[in-house]
N, CA, C and O atoms as a GROMACS GRO file, in nm:
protein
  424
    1UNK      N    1   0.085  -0.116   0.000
    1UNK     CA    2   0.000   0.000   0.000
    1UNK      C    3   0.090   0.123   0.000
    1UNK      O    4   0.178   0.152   0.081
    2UNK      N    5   0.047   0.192  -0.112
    2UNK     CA    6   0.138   0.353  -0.102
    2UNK      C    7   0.029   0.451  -0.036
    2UNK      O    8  -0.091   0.438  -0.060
    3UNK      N    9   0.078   0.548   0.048
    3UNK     CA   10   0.007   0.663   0.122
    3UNK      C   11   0.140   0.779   0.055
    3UNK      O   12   0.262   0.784   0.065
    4UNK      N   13   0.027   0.866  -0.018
    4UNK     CA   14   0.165   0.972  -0.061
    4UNK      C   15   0.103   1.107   0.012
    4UNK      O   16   0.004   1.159  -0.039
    5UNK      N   17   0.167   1.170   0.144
    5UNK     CA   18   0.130   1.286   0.226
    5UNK      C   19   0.206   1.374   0.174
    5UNK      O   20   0.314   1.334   0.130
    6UNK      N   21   0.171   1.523   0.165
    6UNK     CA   22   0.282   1.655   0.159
    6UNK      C   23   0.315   1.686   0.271
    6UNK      O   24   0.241   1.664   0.367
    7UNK      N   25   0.460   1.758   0.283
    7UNK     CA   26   0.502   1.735   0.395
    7UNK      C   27   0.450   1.899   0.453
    7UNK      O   28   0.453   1.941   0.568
    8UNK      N   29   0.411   1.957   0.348
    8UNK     CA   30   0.346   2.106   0.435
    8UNK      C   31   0.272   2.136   0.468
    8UNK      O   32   0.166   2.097   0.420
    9UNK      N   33   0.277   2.239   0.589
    9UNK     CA   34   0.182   2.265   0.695
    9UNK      C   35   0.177   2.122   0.774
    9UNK      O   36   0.257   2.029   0.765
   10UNK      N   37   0.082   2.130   0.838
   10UNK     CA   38   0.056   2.060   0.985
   10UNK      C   39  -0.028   1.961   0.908
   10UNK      O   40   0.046   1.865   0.927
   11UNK      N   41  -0.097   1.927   0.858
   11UNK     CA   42  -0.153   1.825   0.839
   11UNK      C   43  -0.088   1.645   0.838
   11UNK      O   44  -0.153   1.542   0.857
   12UNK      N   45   0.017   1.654   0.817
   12UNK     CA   46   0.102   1.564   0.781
   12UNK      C   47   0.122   1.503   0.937
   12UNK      O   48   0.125   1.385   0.971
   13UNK      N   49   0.134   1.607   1.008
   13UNK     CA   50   0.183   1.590   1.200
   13UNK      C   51   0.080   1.541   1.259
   13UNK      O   52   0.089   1.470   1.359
   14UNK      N   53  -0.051   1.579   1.191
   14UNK     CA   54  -0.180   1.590   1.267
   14UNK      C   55  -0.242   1.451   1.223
   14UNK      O   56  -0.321   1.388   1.294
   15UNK      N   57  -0.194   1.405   1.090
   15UNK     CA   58  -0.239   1.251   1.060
   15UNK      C   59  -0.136   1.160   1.116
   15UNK      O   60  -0.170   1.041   1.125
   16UNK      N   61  -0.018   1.193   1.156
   16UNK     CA   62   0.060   1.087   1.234
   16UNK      C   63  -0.006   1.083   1.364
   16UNK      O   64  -0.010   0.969   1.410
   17UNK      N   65  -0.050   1.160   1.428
   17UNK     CA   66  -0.064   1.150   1.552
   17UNK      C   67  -0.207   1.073   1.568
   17UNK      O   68  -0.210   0.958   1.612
   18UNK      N   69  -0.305   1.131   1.536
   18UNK     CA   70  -0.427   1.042   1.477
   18UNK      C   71  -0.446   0.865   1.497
   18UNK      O   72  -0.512   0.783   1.560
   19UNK      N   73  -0.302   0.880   1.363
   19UNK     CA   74  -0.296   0.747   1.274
   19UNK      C   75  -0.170   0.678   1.295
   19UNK      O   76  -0.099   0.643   1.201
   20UNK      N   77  -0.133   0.653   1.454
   20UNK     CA   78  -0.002   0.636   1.489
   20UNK      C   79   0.024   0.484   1.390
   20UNK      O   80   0.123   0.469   1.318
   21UNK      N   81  -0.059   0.406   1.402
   21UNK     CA   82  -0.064   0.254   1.325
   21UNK      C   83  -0.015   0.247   1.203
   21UNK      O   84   0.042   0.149   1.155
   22UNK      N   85  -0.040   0.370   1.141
   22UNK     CA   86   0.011   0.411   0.985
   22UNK      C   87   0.130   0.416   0.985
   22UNK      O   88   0.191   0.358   0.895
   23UNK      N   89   0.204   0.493   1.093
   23UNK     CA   90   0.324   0.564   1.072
   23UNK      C   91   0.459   0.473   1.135
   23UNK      O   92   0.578   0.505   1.134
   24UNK      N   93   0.410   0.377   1.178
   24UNK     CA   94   0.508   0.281   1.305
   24UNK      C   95   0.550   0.228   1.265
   24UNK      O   96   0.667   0.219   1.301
   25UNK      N   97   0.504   0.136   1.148
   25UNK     CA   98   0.600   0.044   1.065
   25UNK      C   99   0.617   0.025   0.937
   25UNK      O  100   0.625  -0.083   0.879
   26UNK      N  101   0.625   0.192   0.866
   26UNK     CA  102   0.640   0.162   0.733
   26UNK      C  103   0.758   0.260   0.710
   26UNK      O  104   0.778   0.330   0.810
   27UNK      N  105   0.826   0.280   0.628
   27UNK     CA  106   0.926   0.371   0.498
   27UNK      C  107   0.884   0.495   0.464
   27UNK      O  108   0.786   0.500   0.390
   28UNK      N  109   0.947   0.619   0.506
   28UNK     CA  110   0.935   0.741   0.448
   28UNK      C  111   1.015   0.723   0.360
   28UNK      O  112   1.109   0.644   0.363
   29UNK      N  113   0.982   0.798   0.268
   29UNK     CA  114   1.039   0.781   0.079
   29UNK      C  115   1.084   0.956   0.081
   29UNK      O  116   1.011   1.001  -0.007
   30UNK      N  117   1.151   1.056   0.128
   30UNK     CA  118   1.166   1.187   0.087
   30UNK      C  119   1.216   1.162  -0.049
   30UNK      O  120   1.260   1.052  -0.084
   31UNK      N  121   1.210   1.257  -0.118
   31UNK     CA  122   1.194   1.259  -0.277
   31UNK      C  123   1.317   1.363  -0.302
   31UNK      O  124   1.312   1.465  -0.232
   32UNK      N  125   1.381   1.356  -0.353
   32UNK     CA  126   1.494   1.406  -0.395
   32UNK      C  127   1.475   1.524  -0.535
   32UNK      O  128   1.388   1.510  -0.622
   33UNK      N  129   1.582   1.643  -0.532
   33UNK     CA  130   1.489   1.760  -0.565
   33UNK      C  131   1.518   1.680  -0.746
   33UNK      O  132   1.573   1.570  -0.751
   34UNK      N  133   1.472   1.757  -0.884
   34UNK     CA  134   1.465   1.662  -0.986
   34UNK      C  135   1.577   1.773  -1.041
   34UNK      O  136   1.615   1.889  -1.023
   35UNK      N  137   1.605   1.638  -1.134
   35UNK     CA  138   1.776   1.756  -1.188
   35UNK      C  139   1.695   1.806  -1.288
   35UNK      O  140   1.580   1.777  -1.323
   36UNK      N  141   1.801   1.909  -1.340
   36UNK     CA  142   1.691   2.020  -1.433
   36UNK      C  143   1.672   1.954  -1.577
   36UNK      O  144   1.597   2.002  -1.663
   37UNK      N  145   1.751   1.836  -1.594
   37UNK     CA  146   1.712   1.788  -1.749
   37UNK      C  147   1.564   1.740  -1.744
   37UNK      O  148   1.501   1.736  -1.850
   38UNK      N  149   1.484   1.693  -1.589
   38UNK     CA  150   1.419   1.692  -1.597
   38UNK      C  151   1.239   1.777  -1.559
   38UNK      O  152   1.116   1.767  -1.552
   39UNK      N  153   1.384   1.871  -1.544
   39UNK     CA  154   1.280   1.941  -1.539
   39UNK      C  155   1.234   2.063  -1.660
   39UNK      O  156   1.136   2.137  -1.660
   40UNK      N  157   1.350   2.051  -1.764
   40UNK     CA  158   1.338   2.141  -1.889
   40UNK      C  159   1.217   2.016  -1.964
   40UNK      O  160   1.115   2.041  -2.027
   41UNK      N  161   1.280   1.871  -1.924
   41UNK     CA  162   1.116   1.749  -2.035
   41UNK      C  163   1.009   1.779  -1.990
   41UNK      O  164   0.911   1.744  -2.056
   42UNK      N  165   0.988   1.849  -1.871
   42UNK     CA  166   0.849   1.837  -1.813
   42UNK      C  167   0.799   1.948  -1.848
   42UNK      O  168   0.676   1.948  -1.853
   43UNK      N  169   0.868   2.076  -1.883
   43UNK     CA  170   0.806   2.213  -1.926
   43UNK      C  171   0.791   2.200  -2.064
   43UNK      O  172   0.697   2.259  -2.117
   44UNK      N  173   0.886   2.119  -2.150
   44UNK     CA  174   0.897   2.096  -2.290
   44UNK      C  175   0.751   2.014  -2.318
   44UNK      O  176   0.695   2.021  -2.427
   45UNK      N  177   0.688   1.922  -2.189
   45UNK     CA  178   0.554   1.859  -2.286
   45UNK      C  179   0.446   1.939  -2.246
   45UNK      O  180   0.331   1.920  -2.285
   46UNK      N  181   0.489   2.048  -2.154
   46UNK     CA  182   0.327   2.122  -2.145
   46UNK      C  183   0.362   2.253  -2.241
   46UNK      O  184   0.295   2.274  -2.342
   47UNK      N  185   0.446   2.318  -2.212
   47UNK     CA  186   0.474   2.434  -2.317
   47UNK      C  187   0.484   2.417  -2.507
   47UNK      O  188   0.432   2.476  -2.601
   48UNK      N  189   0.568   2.317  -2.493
   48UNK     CA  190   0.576   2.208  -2.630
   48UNK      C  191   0.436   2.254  -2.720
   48UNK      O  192   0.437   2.333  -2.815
   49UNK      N  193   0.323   2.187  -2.670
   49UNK     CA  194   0.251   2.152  -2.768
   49UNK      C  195   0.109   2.317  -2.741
   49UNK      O  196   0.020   2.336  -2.824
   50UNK      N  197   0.126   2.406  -2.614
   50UNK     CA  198   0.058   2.507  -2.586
   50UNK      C  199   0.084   2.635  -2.733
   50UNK      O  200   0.198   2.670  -2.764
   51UNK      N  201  -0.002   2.672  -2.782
   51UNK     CA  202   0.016   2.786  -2.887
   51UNK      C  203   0.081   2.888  -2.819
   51UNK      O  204   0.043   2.922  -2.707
   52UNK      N  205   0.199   2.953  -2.889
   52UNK     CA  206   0.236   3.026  -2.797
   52UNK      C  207   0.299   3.131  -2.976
   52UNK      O  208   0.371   3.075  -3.060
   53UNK      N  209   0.255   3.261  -2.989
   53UNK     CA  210   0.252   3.368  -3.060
   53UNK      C  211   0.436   3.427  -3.053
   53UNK      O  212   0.468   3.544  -3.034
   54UNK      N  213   0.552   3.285  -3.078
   54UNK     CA  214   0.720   3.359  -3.106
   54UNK      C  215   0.735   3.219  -3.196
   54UNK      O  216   0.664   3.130  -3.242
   55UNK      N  217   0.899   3.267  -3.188
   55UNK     CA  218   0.981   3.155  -3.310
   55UNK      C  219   1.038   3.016  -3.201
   55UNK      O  220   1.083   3.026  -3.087
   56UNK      N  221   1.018   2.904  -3.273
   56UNK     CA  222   1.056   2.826  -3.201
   56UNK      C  223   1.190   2.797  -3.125
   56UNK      O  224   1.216   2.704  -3.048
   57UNK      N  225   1.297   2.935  -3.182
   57UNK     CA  226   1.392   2.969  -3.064
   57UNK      C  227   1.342   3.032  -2.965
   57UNK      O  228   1.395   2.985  -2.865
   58UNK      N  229   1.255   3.128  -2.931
   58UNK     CA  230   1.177   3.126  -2.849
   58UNK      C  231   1.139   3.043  -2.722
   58UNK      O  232   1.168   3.061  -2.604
   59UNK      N  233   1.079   2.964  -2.773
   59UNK     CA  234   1.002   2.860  -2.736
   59UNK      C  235   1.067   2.780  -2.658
   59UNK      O  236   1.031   2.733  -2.550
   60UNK      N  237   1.201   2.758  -2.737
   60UNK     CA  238   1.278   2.666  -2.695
   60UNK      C  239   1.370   2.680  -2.569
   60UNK      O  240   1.423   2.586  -2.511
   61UNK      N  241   1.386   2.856  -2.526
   61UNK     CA  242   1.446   2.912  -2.438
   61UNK      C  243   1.351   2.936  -2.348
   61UNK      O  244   1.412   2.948  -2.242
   62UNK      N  245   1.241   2.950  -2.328
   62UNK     CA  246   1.113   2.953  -2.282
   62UNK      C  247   1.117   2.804  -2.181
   62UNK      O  248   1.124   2.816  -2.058
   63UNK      N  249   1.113   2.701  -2.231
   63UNK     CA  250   1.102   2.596  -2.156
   63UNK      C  251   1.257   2.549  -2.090
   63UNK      O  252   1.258   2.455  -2.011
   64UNK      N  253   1.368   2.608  -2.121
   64UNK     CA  254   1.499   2.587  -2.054
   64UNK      C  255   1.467   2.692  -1.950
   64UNK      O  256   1.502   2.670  -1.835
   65UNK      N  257   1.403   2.807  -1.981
   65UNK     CA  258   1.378   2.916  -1.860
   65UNK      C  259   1.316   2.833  -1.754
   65UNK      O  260   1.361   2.825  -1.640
   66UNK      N  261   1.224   2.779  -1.791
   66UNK     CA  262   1.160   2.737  -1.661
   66UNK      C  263   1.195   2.657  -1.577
   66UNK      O  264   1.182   2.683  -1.457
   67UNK      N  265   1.264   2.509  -1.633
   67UNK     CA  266   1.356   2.466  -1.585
   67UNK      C  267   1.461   2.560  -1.447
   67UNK      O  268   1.492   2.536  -1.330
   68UNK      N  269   1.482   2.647  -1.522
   68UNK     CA  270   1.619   2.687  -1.464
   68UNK      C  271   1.559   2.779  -1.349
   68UNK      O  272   1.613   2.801  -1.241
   69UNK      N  273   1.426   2.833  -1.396
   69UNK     CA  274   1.382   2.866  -1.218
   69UNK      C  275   1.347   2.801  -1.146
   69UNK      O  276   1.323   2.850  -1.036
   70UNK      N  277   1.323   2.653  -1.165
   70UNK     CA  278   1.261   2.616  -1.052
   70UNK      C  279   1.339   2.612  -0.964
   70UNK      O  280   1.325   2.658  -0.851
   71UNK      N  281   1.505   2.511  -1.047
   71UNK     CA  282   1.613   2.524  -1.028
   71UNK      C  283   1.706   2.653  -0.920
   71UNK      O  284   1.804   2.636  -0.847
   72UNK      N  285   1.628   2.777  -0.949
   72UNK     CA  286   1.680   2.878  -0.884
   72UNK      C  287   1.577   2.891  -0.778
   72UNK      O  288   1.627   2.967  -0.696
   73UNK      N  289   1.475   2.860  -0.742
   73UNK     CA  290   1.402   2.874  -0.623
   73UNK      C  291   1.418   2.729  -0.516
   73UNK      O  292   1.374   2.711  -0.402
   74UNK      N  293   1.491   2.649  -0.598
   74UNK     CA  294   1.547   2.558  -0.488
   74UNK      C  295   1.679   2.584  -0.411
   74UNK      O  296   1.716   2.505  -0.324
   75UNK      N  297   1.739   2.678  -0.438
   75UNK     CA  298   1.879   2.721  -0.447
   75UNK      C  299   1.858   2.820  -0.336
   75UNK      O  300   1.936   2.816  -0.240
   76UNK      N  301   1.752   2.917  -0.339
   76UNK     CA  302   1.728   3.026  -0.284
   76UNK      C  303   1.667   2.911  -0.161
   76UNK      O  304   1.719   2.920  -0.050
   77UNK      N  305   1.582   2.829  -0.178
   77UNK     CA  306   1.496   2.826  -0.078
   77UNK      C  307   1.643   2.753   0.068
   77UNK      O  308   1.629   2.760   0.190
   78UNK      N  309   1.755   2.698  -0.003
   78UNK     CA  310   1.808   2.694   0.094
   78UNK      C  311   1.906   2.766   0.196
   78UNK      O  312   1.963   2.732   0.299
   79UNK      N  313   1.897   2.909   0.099
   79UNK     CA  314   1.961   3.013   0.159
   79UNK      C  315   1.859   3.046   0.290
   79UNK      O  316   1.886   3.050   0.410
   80UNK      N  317   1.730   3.069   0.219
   80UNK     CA  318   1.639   3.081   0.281
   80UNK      C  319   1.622   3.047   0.438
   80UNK      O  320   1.585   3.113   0.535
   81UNK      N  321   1.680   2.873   0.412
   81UNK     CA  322   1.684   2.784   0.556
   81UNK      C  323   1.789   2.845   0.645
   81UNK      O  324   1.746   2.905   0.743
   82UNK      N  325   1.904   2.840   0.628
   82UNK     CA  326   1.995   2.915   0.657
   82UNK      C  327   1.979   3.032   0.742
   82UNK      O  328   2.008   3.039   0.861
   83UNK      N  329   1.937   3.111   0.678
   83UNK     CA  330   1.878   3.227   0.718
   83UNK      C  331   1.826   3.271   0.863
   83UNK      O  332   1.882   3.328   0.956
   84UNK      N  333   1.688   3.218   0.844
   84UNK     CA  334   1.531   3.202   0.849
   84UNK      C  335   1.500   3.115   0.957
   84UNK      O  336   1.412   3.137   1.040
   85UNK      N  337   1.608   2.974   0.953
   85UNK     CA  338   1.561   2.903   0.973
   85UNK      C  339   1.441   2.810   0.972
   85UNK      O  340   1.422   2.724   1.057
   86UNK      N  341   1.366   2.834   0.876
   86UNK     CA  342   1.232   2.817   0.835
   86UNK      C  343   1.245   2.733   0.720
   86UNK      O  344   1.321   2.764   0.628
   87UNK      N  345   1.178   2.630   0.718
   87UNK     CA  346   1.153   2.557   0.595
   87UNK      C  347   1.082   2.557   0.492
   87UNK      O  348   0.969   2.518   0.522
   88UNK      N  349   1.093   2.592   0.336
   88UNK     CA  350   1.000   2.602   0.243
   88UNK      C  351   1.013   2.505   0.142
   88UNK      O  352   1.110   2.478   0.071
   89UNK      N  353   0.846   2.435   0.150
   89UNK     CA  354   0.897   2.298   0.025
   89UNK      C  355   0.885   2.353  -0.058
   89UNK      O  356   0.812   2.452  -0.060
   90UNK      N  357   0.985   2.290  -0.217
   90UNK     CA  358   0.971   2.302  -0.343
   90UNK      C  359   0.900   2.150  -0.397
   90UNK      O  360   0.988   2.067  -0.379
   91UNK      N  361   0.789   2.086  -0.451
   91UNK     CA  362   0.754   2.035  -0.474
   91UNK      C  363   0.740   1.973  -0.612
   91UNK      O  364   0.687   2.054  -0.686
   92UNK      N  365   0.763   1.880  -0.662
   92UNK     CA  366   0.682   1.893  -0.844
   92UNK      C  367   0.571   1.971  -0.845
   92UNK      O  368   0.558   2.064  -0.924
   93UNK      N  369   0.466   1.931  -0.742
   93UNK     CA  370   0.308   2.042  -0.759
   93UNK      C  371   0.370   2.167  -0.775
   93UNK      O  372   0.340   2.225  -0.879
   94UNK      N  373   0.445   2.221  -0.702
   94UNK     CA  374   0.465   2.302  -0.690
   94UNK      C  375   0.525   2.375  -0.816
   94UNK      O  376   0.511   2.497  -0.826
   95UNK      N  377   0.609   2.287  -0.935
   95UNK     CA  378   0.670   2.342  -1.063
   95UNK      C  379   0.557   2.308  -1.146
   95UNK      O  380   0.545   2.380  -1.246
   96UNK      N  381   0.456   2.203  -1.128
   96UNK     CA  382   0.341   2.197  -1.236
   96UNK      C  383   0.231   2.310  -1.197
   96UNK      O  384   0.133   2.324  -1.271
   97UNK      N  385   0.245   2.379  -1.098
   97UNK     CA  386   0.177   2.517  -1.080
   97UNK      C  387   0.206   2.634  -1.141
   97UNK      O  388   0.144   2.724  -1.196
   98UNK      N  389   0.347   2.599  -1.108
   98UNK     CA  390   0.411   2.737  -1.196
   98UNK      C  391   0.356   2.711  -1.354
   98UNK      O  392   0.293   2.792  -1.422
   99UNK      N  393   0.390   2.604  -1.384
   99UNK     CA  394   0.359   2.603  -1.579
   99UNK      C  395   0.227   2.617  -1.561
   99UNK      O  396   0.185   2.680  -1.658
  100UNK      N  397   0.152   2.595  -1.497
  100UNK     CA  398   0.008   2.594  -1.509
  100UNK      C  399  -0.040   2.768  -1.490
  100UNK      O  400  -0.104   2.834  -1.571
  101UNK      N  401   0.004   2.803  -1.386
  101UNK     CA  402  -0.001   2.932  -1.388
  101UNK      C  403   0.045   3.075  -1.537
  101UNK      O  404  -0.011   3.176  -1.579
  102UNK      N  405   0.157   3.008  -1.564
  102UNK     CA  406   0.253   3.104  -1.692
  102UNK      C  407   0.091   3.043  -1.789
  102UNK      O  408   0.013   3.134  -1.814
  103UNK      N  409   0.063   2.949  -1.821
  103UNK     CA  410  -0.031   2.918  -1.945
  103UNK      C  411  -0.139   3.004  -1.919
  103UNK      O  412  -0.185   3.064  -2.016
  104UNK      N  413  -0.187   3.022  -1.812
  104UNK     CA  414  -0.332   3.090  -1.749
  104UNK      C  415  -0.280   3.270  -1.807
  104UNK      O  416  -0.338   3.348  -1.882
  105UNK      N  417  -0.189   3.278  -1.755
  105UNK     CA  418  -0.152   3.440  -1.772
  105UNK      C  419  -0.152   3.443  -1.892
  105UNK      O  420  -0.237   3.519  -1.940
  106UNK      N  421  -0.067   3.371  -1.984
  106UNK     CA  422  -0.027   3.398  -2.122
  106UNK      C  423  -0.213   3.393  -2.187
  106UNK      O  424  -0.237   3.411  -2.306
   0.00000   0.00000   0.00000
């Protein structure tokens, strides 16, 4: 059985405690952040095939851009920790928001 929780905000604390039976004898899986080749394929199949009004050099720098911020908000977010001391997840949801978001604006 897979249970896939986000680890933000309190909810995650608030179902362990709940659901101690859940949490006692199984495998946390933390997910490791995604290198940016994959994260330029993942902007390349939603941007890829979206109409978008430039030249397909454009286009093509367009989806290495995005890549490369997510890339830069993982970078920041650990300055951030540092800092702050405060923790901020970067998530896949969290980069399929962003593309989801840039399509909504555009």
């Amino acid at each position: 059985m897979v249970l896939a929780f986000s680890p933000v905000g309190t909810k995650f604390r608030t179902r362990a405690s709940y659901f101690p039976s859940l949490f006692s004898q199984c495998s946390i899986d933390w997910f490791l952040p995604w290198p940016k080749e994959a994260l330029v394929d993942v902007s390349g199949r939603f941007i890829g095939q979206f109409d978008i009004e430039c030249t397909p050099e454009v286009k093509e720098e367009l989806i290495n851009h995005m890549g490369e911020c997510h890339n830069m908000v993982q970078s920041v977010r650990d300055v951030y920790f540092e800092r702050m001391r405060r923790n901020v997840y970067v998530t896949p949801k969290s980069y399929l928001s962003f593309i989801d978001l840039y399509k909504t604006l555009y």
